[in-house]
C-alpha positions in Angstrom: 21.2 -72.4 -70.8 18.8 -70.2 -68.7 20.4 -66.3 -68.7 19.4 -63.2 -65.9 19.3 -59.9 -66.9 19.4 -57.4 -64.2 19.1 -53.7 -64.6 17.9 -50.1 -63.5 17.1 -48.9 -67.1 13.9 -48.9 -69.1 16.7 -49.2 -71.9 16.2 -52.8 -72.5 12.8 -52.2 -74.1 15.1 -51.0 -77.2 16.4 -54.8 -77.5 12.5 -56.3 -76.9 12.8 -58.0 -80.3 16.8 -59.5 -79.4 15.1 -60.6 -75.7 12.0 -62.4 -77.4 14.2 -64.4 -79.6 17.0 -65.4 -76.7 13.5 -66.8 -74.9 13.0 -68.7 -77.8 16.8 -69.9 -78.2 17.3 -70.4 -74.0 15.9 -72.7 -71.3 15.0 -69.9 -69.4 15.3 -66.0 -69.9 14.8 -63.6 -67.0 14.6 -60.0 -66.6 14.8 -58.2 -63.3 14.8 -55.0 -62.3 16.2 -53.0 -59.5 14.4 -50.6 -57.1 15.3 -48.9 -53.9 12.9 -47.1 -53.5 9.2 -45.8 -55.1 9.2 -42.7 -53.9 10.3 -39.9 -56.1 11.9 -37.8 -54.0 14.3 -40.5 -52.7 15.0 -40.9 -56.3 16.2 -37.7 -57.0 18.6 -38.2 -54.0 19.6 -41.5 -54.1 19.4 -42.6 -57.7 19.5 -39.2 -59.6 21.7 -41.1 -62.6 19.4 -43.3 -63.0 15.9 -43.7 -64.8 13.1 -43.3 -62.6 11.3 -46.7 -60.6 8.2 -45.7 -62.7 9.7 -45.9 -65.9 11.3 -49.1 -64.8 7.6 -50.5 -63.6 6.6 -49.8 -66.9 9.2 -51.5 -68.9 8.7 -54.4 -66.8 5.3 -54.2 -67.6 5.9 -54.6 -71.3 8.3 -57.3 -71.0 6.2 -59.1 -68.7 3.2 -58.6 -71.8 5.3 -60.1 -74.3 5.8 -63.7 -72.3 9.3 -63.0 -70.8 9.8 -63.8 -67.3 10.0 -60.8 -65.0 11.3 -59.8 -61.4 12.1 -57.1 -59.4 14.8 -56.5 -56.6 14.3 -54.4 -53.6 17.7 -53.6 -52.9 19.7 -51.9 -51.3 17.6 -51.4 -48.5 18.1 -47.7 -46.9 17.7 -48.3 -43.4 15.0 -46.0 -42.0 14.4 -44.6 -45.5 13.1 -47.2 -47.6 12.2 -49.8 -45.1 9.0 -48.7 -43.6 5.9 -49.9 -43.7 3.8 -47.8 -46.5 7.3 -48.4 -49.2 6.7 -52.1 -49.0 2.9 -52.1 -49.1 3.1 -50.1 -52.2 6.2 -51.4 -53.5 4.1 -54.8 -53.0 0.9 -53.4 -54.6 3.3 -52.4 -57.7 5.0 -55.7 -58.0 1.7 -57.2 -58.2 0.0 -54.9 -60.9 2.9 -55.5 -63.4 2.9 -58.8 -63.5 6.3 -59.9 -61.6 7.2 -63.4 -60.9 9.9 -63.5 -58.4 10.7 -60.1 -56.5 14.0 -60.6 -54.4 14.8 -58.3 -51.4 18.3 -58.4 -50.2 19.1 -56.9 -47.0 
């Protein structure tokens, strides 16, 4: 039975060990995260209760390293905000230097 996992916390690199054995166990395990935005500032106003994209880069980055499929979600989009140009070439640049497999944008 394949199994998603979907968060915006670098929380799930406490349960690494529990997420290398389900990819043993399953037909497919997945773990995506979710970004609006790279840019710190829209962070702090947008996603304040949540950890930061860079922390979440990183723990994708790990989980990616230790064979488990990996993916990130642009979402929500923030019209005018996080939509322009230089966000997706970087957000692109990111996806690519940690490794994701499937990135998902929903608009």
């Amino acid at each position: 039975m394949p199994l998603l996992i979907e968060t915006k916390s670098d929380l799930v690199l406490r349960d690494l060990d529990i997420l290398k054995k389900l990819d043993e166990r399953t037909d497919f395990l997945h773990v995506a995260f979710s970004i609006t935005d790279l840019d710190p500032s829209h962070h702090k106003k947008f996603e304040s209760y949540t950890c930061a994209p860079r922390n979440r880069l990183r723990a994708m980055q790990k989980i990616s390293e230790a064979g488990i499929s990996t993916g990130l979600f642009l979402m929500p989009v923030l019209p005018y905000i996080s939509d322009n140009r230089r966000n997706s070439k970087t957000s692109l640049k990111k996806r690519v230097n940690t490794a994701v497999i499937i990135s998902y944008t929903i608009l």
